[in-house]
MARFI-494006 format. One line per field, with one value per residue: residue number from 1; z, x, y of N, C-alpha, C in turn. Coordinates in steps of 0.1 Angstrom, whole numbers, plus 2048, in hexadecimal, padded with zeros to 3 digits. Atoms other than C-alpha are relative to their C-alpha. Layout:
<sites>
pos	NUM|...
n.z	Z|...
n.x	X|...
n.y	Y|...
ca.z	Z|...
ca.x	X|...
ca.y	Y|...
c.z	Z|...
c.x	X|...
c.y	Y|...
</sites>
This chain:
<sites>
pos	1|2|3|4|5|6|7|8|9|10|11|12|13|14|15|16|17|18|19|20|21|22|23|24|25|26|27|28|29|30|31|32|33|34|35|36|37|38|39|40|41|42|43|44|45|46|47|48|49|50|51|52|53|54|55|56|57|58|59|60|61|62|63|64|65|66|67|68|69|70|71|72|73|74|75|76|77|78|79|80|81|82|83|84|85|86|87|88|89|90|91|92|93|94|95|96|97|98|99|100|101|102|103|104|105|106|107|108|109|110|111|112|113|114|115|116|117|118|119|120|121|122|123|124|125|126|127|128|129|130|131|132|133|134|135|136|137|138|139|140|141|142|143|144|145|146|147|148|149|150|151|152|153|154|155|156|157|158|159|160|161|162|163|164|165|166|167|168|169|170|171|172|173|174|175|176|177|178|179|180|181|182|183|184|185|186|187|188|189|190|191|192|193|194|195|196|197|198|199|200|201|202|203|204|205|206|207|208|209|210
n.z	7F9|7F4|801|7F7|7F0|7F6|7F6|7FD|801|80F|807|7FA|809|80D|7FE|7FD|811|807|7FE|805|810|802|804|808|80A|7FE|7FD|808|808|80A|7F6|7F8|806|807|7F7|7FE|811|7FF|808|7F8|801|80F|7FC|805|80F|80F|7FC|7EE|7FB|7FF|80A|808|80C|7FB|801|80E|80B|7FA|80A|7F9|804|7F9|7F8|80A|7FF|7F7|7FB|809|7FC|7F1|800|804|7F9|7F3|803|804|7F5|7F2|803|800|7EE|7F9|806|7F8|7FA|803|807|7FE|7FB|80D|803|7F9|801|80A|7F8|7FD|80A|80C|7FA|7F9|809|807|7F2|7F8|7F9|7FC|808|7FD|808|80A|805|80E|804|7FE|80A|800|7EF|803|807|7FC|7FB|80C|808|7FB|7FD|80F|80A|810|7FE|800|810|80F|801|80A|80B|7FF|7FF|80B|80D|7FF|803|809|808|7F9|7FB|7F5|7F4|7FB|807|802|7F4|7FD|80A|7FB|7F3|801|804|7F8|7FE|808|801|7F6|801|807|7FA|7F2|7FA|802|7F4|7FE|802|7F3|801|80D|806|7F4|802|80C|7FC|7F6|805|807|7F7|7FD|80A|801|80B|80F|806|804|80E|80D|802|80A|80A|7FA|7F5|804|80A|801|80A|807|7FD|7F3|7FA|7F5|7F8|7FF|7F3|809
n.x	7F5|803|7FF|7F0|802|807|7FA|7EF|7FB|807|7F6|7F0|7FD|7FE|7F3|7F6|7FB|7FB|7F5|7F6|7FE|7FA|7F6|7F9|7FF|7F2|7F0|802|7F4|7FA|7F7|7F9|7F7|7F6|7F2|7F9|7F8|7F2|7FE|801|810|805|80B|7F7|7FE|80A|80B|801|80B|7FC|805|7F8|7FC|7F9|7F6|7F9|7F9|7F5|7F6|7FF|80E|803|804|80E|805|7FF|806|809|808|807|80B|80D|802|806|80E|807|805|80E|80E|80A|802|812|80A|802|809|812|7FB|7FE|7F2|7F5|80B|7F8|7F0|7FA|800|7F5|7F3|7FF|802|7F8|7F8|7FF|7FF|7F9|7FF|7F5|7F9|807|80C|800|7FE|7FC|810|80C|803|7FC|808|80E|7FE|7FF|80D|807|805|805|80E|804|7EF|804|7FB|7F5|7FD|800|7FD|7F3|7FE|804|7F6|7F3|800|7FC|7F0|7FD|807|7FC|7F7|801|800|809|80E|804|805|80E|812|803|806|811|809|802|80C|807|800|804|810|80A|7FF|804|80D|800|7F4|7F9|7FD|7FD|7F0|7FC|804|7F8|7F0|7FD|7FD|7EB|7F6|800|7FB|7F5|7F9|806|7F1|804|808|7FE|7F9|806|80C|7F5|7F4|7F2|7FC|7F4|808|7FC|7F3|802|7F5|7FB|809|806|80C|80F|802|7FA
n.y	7F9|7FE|7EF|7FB|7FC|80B|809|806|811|805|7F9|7FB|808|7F8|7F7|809|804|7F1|7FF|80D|804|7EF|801|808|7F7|7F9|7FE|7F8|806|7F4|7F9|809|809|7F8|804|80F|802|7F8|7FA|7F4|7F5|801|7F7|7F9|805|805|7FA|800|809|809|80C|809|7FB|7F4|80A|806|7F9|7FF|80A|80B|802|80C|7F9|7FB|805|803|7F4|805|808|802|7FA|808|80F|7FD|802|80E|809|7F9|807|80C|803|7F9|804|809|7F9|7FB|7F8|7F1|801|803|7F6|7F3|804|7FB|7F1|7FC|802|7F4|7F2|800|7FA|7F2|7F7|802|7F8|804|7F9|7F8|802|801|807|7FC|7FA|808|80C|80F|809|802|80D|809|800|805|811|806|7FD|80A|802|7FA|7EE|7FD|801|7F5|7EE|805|803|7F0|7F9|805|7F6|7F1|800|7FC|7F7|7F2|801|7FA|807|7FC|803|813|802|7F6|806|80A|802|7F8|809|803|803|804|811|802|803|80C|80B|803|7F8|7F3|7FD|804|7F3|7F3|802|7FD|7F3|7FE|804|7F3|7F8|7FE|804|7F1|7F6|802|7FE|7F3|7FC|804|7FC|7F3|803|804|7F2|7FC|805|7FC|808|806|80F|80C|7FF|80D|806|801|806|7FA|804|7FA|7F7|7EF
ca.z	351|376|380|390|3AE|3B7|3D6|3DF|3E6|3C3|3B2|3BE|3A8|389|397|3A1|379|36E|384|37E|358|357|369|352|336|344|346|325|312|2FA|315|327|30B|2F9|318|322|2FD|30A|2F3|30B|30C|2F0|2FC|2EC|2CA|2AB|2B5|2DF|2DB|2ED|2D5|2B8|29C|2B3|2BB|298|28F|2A9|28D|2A6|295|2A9|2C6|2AE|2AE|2CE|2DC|2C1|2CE|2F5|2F1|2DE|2F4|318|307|2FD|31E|335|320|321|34B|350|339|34D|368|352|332|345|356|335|327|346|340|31C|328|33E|32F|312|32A|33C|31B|30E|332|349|367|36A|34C|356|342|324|310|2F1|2D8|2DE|2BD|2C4|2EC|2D5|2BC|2D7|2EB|2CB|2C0|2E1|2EB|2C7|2AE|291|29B|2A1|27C|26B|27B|272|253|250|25A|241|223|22C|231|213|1FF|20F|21F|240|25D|272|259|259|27E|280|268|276|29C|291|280|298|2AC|28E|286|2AD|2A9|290|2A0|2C5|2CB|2D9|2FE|2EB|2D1|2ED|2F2|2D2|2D0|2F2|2E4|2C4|2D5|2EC|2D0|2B8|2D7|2D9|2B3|2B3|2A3|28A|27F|27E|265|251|24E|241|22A|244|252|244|22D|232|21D|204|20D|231|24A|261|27A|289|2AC|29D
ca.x	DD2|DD0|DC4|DEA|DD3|DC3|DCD|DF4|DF2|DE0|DF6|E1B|E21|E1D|E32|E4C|E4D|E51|E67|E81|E7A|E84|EA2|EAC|EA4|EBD|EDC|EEC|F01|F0C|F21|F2D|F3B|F49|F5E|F66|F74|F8C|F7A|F72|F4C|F38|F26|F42|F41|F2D|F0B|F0E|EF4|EF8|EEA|EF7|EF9|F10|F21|F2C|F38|F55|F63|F59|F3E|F40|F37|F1D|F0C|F0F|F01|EE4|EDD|EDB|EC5|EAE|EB2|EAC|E88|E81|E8A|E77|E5A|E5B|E64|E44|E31|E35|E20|E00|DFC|DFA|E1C|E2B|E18|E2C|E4E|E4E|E48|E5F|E7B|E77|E74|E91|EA9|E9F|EA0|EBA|EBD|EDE|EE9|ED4|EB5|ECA|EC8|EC3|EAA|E98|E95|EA7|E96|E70|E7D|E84|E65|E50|E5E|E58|E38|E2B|E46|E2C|E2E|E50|E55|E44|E54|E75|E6C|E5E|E7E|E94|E7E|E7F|EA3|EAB|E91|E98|EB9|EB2|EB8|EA6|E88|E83|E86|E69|E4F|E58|E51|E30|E25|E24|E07|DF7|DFD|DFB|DD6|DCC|DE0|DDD|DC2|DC1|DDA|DF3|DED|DED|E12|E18|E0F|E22|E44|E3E|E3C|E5D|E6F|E65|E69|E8D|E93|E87|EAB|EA8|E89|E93|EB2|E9C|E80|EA2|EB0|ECE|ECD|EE7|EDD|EE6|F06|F00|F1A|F1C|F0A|EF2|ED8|EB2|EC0|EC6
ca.y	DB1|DB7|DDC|DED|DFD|DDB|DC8|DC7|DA0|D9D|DB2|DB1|D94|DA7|DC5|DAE|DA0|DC3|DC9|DAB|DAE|DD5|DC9|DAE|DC8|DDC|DCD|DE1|DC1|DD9|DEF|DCC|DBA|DD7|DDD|DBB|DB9|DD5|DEE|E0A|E1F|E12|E32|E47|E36|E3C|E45|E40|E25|E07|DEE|DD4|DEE|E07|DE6|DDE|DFF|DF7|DDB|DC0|DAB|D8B|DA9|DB9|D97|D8D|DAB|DA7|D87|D8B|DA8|D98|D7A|D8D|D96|D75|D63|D80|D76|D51|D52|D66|D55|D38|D4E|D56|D6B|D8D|D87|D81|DA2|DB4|DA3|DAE|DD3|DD3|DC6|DDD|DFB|DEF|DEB|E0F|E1F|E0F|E19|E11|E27|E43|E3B|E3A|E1D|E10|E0F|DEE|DDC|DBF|DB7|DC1|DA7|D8F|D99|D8F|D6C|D61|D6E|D68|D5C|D61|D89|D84|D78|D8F|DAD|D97|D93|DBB|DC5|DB1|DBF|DE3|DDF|DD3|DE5|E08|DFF|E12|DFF|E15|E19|DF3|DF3|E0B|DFA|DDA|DE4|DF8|DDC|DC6|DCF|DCC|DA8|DA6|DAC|D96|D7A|D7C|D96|DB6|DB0|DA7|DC5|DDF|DD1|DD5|DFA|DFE|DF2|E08|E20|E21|E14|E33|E4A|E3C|E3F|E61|E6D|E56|E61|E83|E77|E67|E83|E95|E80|E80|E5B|E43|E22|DFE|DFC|DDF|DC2|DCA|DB4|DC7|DC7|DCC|DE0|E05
c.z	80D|803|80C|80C|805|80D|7FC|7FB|7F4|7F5|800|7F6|7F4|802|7FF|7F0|7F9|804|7FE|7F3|7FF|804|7F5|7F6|801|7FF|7EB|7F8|7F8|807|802|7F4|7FB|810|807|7F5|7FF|7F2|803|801|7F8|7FE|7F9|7F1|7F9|806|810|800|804|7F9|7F8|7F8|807|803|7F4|7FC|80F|7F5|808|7FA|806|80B|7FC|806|80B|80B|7FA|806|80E|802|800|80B|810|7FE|804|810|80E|7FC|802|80F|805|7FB|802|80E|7FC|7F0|804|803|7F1|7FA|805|7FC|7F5|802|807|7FF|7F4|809|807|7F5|7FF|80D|80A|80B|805|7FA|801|7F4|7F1|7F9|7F5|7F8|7FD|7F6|7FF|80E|7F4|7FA|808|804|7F7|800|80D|80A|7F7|7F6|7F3|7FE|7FF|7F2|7FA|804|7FC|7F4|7F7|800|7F4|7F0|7FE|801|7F2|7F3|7F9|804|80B|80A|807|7FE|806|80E|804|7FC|807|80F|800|7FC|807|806|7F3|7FC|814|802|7FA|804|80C|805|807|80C|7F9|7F2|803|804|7F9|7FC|80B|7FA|7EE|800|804|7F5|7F0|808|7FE|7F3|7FD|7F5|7F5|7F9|7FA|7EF|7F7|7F9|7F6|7F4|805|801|7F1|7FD|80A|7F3|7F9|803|80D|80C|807|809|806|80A|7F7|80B
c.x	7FB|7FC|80A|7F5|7F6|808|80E|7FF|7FA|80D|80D|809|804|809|80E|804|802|80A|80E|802|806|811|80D|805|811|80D|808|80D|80B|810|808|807|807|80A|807|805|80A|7FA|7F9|7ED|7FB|7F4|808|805|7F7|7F5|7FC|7F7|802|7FC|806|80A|80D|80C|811|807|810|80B|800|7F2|7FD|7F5|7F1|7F4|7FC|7F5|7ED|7F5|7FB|7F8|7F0|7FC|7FA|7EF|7F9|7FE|7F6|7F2|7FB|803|7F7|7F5|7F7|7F5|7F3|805|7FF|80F|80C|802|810|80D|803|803|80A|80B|804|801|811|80E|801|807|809|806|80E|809|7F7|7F5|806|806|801|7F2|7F5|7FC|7FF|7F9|7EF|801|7FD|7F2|7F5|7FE|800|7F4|7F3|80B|7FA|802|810|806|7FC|804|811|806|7FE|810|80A|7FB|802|80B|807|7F9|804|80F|804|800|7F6|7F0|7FA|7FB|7EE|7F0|7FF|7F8|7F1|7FC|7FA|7F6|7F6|7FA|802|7EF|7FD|808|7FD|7F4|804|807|809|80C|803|80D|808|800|807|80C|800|806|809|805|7FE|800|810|808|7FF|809|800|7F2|803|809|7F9|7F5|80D|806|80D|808|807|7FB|80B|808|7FE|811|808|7F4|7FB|7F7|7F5|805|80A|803
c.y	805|80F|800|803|7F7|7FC|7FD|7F1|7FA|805|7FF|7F3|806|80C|7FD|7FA|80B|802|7F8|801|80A|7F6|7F8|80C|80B|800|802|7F8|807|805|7F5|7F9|80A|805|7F4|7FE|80B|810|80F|802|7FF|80C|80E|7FB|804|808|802|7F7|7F3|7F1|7FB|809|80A|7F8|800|80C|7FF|7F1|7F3|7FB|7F2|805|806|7F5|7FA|80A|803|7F4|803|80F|800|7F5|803|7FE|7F2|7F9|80C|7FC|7F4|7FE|805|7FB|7F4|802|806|808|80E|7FF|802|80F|809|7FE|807|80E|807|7FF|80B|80E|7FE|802|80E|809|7FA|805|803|80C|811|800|806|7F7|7FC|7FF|7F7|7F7|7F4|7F8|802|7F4|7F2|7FB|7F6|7F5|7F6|800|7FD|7FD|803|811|800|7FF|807|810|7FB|801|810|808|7FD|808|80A|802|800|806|80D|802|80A|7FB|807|7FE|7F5|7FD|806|7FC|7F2|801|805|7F7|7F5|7FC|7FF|7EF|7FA|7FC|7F7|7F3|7FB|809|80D|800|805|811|80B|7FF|806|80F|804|803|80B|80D|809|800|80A|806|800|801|812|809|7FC|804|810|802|7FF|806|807|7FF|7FE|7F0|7F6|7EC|7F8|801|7EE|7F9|801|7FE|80B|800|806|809|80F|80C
</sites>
């Protein structure tokens, strides 16, 4: 990884991939399809979160999924157009992409909560990591039936199986994006400290962005 207060003309590259990834990160699918679909402020629905699951509780599940996917999908391709530039570049893309979803500058650094762009980030930076926080999430789901939860153990795990597959960059990533992405559930955790937060309803599809 380059040191930030080296040489401008060394460095400006890697700013420049931060910066471009953030904004991809940013643009807030969620918001744009639910009003292109005529269905007003998906920021005034349900929980105000711009993500899949805040989606779905509008009775639109084509939108749900949709929204699901190009979240995930920004991650993925900021990772593999940087990755094509080295593996620090890639490193930075995931970073900022993830920073850019949660924080938006657009929406006044309130976004959403990251699951579905770390997912993406994952299966195409490593796809074995990305699988087993996939696969992490699907059992604690239906184990536990906490979406949140599930989210939570999956992204912590992560760097875990980060390390023992790619080595210690890629875990430092990995302990990054945990991070945000429990900062950003912070609420849910609170619920669920409670006993307050609200199961996966057996017989009704649902998803990893909470």
């Amino acid at each position: 990884m380059p040191d930030p207060l080296g040489s401008f003309a060394y460095t400006w590259p890697f700013y420049a991939t931060f910066a471009l990834a953030y904004l991809l990160g940013s643009v807030p699918f969620g918001l744009v399809l639910t009003r292109l679909a005529g269905l007003g402020d998906i920021r005034q629905i349900g929980s105000g979160n711009i993500g899949a699951t805040n989606v779905l509780r509008t009775g639109r599940k084509g939108l749900a999924a949709a929204t699901l996917l190009l979240d995930g999908g920004k991650g993925a391709v900021a990772v593999l157009i940087a990755a094509s530039f080295g593996p620090d570049t890639a490193v930075l893309a995931a970073a900022g992409v993830l920073i850019g979803h949660c924080f938006p500058v657009w929406l006044r650094f309130k976004g959403g909560k990251g699951v579905a762009t770390a997912i993406g980030v994952w299966l195409a930076l490593s796809w074995p990591v990305g699988l087993i926080a996939c696969g992490l999430w699907l059992l604690v789901a239906l184990v536990l039936r906490y979406s949140s939860l599930a989210a939570l153990v999956a992204i912590a795990a992560a760097p875990v199986a980060a390390w023992w597959i790619d080595g210690p960059q890629h875990a430092q990533l990995g302990a990054f994006i945990a991070v945000v992405v429990w900062i950003r559930h912070h609420e849910n955790i609170v619920r669920l400290l409670r006993g307050e937060e609200s199961r996966i309803k057996l017989g009704r599809p649902r998803n990893p962005e909470t």
